[in-house]
C-alpha positions as CSV (number, residue, x, y, z in Angstrom):
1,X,88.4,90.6,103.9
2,X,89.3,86.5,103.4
3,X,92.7,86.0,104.8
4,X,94.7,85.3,101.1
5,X,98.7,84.6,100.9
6,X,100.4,87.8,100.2
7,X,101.8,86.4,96.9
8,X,98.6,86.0,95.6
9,X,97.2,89.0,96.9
10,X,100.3,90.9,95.1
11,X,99.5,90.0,91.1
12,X,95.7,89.4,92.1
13,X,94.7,92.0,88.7
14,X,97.6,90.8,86.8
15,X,96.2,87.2,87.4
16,X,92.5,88.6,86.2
17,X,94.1,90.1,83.6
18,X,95.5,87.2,82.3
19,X,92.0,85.1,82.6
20,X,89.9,88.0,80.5
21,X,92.8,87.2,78.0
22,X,92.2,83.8,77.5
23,X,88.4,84.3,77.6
24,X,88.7,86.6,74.8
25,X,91.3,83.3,72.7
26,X,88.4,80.6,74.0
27,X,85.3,82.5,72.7
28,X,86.7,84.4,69.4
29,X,86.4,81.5,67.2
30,X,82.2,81.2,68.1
31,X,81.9,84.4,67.2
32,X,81.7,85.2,63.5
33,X,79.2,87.4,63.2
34,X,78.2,90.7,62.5
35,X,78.7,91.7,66.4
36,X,81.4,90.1,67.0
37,X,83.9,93.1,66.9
38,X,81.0,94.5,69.9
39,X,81.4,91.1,72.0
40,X,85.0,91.3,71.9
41,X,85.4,95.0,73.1
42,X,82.6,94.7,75.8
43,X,84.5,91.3,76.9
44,X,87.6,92.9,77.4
45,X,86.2,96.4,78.9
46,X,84.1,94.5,81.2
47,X,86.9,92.2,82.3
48,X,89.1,95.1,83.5
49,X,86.1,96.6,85.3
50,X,85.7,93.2,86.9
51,X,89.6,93.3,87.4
52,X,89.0,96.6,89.0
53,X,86.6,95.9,91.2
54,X,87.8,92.6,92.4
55,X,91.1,94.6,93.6
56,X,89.6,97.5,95.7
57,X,87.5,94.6,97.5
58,X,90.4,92.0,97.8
59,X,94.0,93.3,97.1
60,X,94.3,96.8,99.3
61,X,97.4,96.4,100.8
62,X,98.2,97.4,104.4
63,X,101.4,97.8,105.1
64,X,104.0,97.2,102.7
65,X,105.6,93.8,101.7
66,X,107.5,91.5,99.9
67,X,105.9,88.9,97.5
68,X,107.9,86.3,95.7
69,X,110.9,86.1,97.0
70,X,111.5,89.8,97.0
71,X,110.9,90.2,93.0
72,X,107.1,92.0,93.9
73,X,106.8,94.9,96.1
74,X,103.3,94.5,97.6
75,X,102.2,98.4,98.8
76,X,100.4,101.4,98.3
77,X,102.3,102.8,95.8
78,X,102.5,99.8,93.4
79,X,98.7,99.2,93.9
80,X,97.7,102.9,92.9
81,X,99.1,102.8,89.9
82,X,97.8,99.1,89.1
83,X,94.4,100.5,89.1
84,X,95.1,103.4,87.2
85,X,96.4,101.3,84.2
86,X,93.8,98.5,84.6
87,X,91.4,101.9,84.1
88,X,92.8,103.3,81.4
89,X,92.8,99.9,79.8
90,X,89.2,99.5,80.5
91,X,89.0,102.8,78.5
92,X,90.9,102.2,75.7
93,X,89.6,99.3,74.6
94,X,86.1,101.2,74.7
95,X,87.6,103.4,72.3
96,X,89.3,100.6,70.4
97,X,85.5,99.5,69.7
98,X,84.9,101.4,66.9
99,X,88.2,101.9,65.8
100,X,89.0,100.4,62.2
101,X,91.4,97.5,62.0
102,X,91.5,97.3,65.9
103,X,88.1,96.6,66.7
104,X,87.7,93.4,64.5
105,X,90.5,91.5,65.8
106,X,90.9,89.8,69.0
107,X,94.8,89.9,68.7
108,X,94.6,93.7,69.2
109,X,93.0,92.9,73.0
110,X,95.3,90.2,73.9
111,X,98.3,92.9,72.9
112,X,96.7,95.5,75.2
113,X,95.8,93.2,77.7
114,X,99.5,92.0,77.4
115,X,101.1,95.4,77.6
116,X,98.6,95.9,80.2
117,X,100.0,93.1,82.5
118,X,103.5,94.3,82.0
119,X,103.2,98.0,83.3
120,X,101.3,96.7,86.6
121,X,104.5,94.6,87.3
122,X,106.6,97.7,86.4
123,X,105.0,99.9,88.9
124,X,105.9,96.5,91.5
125,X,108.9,95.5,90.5
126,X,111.8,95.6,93.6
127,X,114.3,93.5,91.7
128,X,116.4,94.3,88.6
129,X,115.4,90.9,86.7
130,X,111.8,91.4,87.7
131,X,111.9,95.1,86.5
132,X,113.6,94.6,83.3
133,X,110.9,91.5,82.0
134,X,108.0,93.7,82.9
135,X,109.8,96.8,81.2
136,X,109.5,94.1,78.1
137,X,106.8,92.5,78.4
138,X,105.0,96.5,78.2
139,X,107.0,97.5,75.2
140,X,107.1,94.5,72.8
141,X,103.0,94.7,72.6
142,X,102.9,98.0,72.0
143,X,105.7,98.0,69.5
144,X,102.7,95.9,67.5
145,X,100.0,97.9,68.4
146,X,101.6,101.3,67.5
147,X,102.2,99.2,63.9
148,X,98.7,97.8,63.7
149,X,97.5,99.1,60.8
150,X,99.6,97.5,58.3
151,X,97.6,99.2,54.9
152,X,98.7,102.7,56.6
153,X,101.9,103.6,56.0
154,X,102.1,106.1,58.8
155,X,101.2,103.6,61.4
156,X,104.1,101.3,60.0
157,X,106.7,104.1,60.2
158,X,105.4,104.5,63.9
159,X,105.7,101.1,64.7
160,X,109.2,100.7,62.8
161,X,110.4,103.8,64.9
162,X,109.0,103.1,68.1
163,X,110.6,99.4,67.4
164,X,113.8,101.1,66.7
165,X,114.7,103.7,69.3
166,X,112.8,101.6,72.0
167,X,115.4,98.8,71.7
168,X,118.0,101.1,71.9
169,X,117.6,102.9,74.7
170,X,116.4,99.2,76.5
171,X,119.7,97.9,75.4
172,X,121.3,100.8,77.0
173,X,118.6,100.5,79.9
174,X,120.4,97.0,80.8
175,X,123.3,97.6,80.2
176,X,122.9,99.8,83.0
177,X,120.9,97.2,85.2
178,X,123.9,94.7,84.5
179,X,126.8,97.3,86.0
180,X,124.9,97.9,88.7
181,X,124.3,94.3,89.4
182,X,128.2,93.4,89.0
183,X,128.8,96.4,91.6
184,X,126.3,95.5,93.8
185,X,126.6,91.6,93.8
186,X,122.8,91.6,93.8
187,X,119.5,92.6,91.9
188,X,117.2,93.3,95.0
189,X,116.7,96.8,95.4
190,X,117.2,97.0,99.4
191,X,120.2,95.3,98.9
192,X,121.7,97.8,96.3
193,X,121.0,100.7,98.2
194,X,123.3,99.9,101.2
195,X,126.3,99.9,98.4
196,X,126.0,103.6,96.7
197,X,127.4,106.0,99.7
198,X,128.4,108.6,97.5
199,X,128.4,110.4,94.4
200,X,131.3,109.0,92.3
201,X,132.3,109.3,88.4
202,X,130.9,105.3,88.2
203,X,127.4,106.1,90.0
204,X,126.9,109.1,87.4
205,X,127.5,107.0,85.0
206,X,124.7,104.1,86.4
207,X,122.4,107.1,86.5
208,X,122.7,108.5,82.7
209,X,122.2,104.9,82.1
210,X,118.9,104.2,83.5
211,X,118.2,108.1,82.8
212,X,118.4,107.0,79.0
213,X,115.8,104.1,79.2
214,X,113.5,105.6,81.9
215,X,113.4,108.8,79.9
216,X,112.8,107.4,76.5
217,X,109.4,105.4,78.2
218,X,108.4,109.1,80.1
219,X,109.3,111.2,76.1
220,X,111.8,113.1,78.3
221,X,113.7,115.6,76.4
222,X,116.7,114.5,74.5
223,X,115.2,110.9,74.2
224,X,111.9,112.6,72.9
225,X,112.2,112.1,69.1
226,X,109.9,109.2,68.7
227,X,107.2,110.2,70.4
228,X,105.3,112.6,67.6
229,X,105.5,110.6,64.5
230,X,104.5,107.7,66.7
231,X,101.7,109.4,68.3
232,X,100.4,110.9,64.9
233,X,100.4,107.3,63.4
234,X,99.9,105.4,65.4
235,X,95.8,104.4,66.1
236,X,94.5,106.8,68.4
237,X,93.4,104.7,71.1
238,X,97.1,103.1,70.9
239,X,98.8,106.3,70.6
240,X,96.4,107.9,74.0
241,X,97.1,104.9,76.2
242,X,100.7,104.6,75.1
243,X,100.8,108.7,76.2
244,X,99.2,107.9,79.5
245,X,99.2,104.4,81.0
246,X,102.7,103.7,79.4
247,X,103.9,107.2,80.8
248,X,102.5,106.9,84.2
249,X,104.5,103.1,84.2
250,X,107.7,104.7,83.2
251,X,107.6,107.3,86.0
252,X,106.6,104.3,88.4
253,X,109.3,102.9,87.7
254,X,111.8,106.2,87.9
255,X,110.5,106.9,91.1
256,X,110.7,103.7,92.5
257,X,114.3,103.5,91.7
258,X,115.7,106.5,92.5
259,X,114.1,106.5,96.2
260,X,115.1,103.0,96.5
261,X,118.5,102.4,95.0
262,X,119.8,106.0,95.2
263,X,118.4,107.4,98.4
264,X,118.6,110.8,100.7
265,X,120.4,109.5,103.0
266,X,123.6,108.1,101.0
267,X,124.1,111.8,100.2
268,X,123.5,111.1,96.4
269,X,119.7,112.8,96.0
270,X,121.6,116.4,95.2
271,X,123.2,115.2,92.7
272,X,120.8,113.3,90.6
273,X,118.5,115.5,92.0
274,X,120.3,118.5,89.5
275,X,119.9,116.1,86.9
276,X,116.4,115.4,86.7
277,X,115.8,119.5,87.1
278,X,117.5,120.3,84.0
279,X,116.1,117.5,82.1
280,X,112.4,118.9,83.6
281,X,113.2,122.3,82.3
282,X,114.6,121.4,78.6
283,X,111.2,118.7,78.4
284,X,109.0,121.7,79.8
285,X,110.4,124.3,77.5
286,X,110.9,122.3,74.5
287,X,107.5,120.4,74.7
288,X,106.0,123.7,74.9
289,X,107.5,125.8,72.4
290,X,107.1,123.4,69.7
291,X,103.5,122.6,70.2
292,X,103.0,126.1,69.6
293,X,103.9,125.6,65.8
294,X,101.3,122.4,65.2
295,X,98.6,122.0,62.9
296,X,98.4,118.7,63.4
297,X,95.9,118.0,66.5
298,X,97.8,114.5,67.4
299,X,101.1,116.0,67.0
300,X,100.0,119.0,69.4
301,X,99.2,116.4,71.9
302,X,102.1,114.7,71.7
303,X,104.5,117.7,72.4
304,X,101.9,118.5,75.1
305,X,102.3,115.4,76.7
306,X,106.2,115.8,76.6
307,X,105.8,119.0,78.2
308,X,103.6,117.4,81.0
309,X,106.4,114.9,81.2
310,X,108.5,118.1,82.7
311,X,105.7,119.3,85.0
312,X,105.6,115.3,86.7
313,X,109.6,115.5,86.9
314,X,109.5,118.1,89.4
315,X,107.7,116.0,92.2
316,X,110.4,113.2,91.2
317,X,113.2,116.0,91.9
318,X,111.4,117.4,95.4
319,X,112.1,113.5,96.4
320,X,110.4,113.5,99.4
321,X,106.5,112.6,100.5
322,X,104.9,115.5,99.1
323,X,106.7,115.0,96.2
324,X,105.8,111.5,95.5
325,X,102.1,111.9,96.3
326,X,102.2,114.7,93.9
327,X,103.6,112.7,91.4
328,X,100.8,109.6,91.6
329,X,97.8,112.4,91.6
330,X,99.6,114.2,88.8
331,X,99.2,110.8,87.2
332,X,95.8,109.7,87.9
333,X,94.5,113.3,86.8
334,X,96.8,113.0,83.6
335,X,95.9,109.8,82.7
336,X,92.0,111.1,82.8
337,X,92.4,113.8,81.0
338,X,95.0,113.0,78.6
339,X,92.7,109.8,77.4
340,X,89.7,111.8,77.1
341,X,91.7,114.2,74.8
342,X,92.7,111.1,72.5
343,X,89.4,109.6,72.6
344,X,87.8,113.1,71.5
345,X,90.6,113.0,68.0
346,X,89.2,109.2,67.8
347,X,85.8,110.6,67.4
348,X,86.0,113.2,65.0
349,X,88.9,111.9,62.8
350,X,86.3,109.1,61.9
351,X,83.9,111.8,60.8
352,X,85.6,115.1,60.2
353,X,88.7,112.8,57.8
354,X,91.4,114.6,59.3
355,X,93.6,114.9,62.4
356,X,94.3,119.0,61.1
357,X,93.3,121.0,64.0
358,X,91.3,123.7,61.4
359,X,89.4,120.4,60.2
360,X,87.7,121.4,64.1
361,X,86.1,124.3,62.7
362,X,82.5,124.4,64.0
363,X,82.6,121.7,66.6
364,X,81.4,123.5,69.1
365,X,77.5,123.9,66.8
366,X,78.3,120.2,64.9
367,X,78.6,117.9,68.3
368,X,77.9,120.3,71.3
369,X,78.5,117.2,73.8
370,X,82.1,116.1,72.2
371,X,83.4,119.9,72.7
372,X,81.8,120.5,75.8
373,X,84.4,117.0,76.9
374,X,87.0,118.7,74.5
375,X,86.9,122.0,76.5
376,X,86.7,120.1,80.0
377,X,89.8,118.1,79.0
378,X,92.0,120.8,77.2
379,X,91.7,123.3,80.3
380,X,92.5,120.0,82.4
381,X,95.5,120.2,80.2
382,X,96.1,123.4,80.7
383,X,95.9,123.4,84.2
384,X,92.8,125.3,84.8
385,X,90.6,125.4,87.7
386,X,88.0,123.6,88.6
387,X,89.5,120.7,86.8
388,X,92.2,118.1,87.6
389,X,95.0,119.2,85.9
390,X,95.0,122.4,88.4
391,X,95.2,120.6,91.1
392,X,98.1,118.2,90.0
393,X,100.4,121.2,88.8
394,X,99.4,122.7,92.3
395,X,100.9,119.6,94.1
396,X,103.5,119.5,92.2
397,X,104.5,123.3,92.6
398,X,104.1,123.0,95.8
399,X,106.5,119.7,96.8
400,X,109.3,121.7,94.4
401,X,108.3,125.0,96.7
402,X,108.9,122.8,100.0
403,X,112.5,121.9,98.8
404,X,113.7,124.9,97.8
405,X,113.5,124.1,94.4
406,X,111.9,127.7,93.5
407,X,113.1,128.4,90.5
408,X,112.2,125.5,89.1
409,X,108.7,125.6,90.0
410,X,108.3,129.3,88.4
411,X,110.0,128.2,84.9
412,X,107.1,125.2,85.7
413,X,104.7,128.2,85.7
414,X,105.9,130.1,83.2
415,X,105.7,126.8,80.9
416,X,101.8,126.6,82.2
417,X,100.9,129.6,81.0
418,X,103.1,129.0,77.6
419,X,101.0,125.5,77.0
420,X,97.5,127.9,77.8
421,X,97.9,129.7,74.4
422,X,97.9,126.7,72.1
423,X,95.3,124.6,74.3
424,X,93.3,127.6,73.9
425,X,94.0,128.2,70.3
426,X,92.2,124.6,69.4
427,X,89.0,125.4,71.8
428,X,89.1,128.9,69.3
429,X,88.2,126.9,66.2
430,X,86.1,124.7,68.0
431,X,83.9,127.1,69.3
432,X,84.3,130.7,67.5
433,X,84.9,129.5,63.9
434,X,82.7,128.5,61.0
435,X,82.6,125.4,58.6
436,X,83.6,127.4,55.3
437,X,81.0,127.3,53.0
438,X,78.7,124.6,54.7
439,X,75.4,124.1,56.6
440,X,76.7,122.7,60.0
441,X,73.9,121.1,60.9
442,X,73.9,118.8,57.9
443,X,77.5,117.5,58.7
444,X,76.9,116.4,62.7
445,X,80.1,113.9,64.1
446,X,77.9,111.5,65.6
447,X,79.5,109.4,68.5
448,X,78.7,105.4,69.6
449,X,77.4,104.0,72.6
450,X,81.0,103.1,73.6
451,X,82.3,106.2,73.2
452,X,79.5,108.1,74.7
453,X,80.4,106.2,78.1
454,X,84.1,106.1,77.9
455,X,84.3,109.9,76.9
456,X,81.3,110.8,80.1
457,X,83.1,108.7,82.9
458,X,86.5,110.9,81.7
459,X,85.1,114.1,82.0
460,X,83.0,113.4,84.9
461,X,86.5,112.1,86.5
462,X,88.5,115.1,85.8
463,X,85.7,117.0,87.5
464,X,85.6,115.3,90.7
465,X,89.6,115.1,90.8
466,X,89.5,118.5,90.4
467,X,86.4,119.1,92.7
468,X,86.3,116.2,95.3
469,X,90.7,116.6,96.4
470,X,90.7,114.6,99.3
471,X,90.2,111.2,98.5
472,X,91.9,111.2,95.9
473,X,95.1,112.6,97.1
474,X,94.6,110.5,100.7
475,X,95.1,107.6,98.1
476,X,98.6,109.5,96.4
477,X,99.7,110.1,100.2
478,X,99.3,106.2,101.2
479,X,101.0,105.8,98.1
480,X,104.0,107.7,99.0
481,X,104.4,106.7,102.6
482,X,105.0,103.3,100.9
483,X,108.4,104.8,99.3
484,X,109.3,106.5,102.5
């Protein structure tokens, strides 16, 4: 590999990122014609795959470092998760290609693109200014995006409330940041660490802080509310990446934080520790319990991914390697399987004309390929074998199991095999149930090329995470040694 500065090596995809961005504001005014909305989606898709690539040939870090100054932290971990987001981007704007009022305008790349940029320096951040600029720069583009639609009313009130609580809970977020800055006299993260050396009434109060903004990005349970009025209206692309790539930054950056500035060895893990685990149960529980009562597919999924929210909290509570690594495969398989299951709604909302989950009535005879990836990526969900979301929960079981956090791995269980009955309900009417009073075969959902590849590399993905373990958690283990 060339010999490259570590600062440049360090925001090397960010940096690509950027240039697909301008491509896409240099060449949108030559195109005016009927496939422009196509040149603009496979621009920015084939950027990030370009992005991708580049990266795994150029920018694999070896051992940790520093990059500007101490504001970047150049490792494993950070690098992981860079790819998984530059991924799921690559997805979504697949998905975004034939979605209306997305696909037509450039602005709607740029904003993803933007948001894009912002979670990669999230997962890298290792200073409190640093952290807090890529917390906004991710959250003001997908305040817009969740808004996009501005003829559907639902979409505004997403966008309104997403706008709403997310300020909030950043304001409280800094207001955190700052305390900690005025007690620590600095905003590097190694530097903060040395000055917590117990649990005090102050410290709690730093940790409810951040809890309050971390939690709100990750839909943990209280700072939930926003997450299923935004999901249903906001466009399903936007609302699938914003329950995967934005998730997997907000954990990024909770994990990252919590090993750094509040370690083991200051005697304060027990305590936030106890936190996190009840937090993990009432998200599990709560998440679960009320997806059972949904009729509404994209509400179902957003009270499922609140629940999986819970399950990923319990690699953050182990706090140690296993733990971790759990935590980034968790991730990579949720992120797989989570988009598939928002590009599937995508799909058949655009034929079917509704987001109820009875409106899936017949699926199974109507568009044999789109169920087969439904089923593949609703037992992911559900965390059954051979797929990926097995393996995660069994990482993730098994860090809590290593720590002696057994009881909360079983209510972890019991929550699994809670979230099995309404995962399973929606494959029912897919597969067992009739189109009332219509010929099925006149009424097929037909898919596009776009979504015929985005949907085939997700379910062939959640496969071979399920399948093929080893590489894929050798990557999560790298990542964690980073932390440790």
């Amino acid at each position: 590999m060339p010999a490259f500065d570590v600062n440049f090596l360090a925001i090397l995809p960010e940096v690509m990122i950027l240039l697909v961005g301008i491509l896409i504001l240099v060449l949108d005014p030559f195109w005016r014609d009927e496939h422009r909305r196509l040149r603009l989606g496979w621009l920015t898709a084939g950027g990030l795959t370009v992005t991708l690539a580049a990266s795994l040939l150029l920018a694999v870090p070896g051992e940790a470092a520093s990059a500007f100054g101490g504001m970047i932290r150049y490792d494993m971990f950070s690098f992981a998760l860079k790819m998984a987001f530059v991924f799921g981007a690559a997805i979504t704007a697949l998905f975004m290609m034939d979605s209306p009022g997305l696909s037509e305008r450039p602005e709607s790349y740029l904003l993803l693109l933007a948001a894009t940029i912002g979670m990669s320096l999230m997962a890298a951040a290792s200073d409190l200014v640093m952290l807090y600029l890529a917390v906004e720069t991710t959250s003001i583009p997908m305040y817009v995006l969740a808004g996009f639609l501005l003829n559907d009313k639902k979409s505004t009130e997403a966008g309104f409330k997403y706008l709403l609580f997310g300020a909030m809970t950043s304001a409280i977020m800094l207001y955190g940041l700052s305390l900690i800055y005025g007690f620590a006299g600095s905003t590097h993260y190694s530097v903060i660490s040395w000055q917590f050396t117990g649990m005090t009434p102050f410290t709690l109060g730093l940790i409810m802080l951040l809890v309050v903004g971390i939690g709100f990005k990750i839909s943990l349970v209280p700072f939930h509310f926003w997450a299923p009025d935004t999901y249903e209206g906001s466009p399903t692309p936007i609302a699938g990446y914003l329950s995967t790539a934005s998730k997997a930054a907000g954990f990024a950056v909770l994990v990252r934080l919590f090993i750094d500035i509040f370690p083991a060895s200051a005697g304060l893990s027990g305590q936030w520790q106890w936190i996190l685990a009840i937090i993990a149960v009432l998200t599990m529980t709560l998440g679960n319990l009320v997806a059972l009562a949904q009729t509404n597919i994209k509400r179902l999924l957003a009270y499922s991914s609140i629940s999986h929210a819970g399950y990923a909290l319990i690699g953050v509570v182990a706090a140690n390697e296993l733990g971790v690594a759990g935590v980034v495969f968790y991730l990579i398989a949720y992120i797989l399987t989570n988009l598939a299951a928002f590009g599937i709604v995508a799909v058949a909302a655009q034929t079917l004309g509704s987001d109820e989950i009875r409106a899936y009535d017949g699926l199974g005879r109507r568009s044999p390929y789109l169920a087969l990836a439904m089923l593949i990526a609703f037992l992911s969900l559900a965390g059954m074998p051979p797929f990926g979301g097995f393996v995660a929960k069994v990482f993730i079981f098994m860090a809590g199991i290593q720590t002696g956090w057994l009881w909360l791995v079983l209510v972890g269980i019991v929550n699994s095999v809670i979230s099995v009955y309404y995962y399973l309900t929606v494959l029912k009417y897919v597969y067992l149930y009739r189109l009332e009073g219509e010929n099925e075969a006149e009424f097929p959902v037909v898919m596009s090329r776009p979504f015929v590849i985005a949907l085939t590399i997700l379910s062939v993905g959640i496969i071979l995470v399920g399948t093929i373990v080893a590489p894929w958690f050798g990557i999560s283990t790298e990542a964690a040694k980073a932390l440790f």
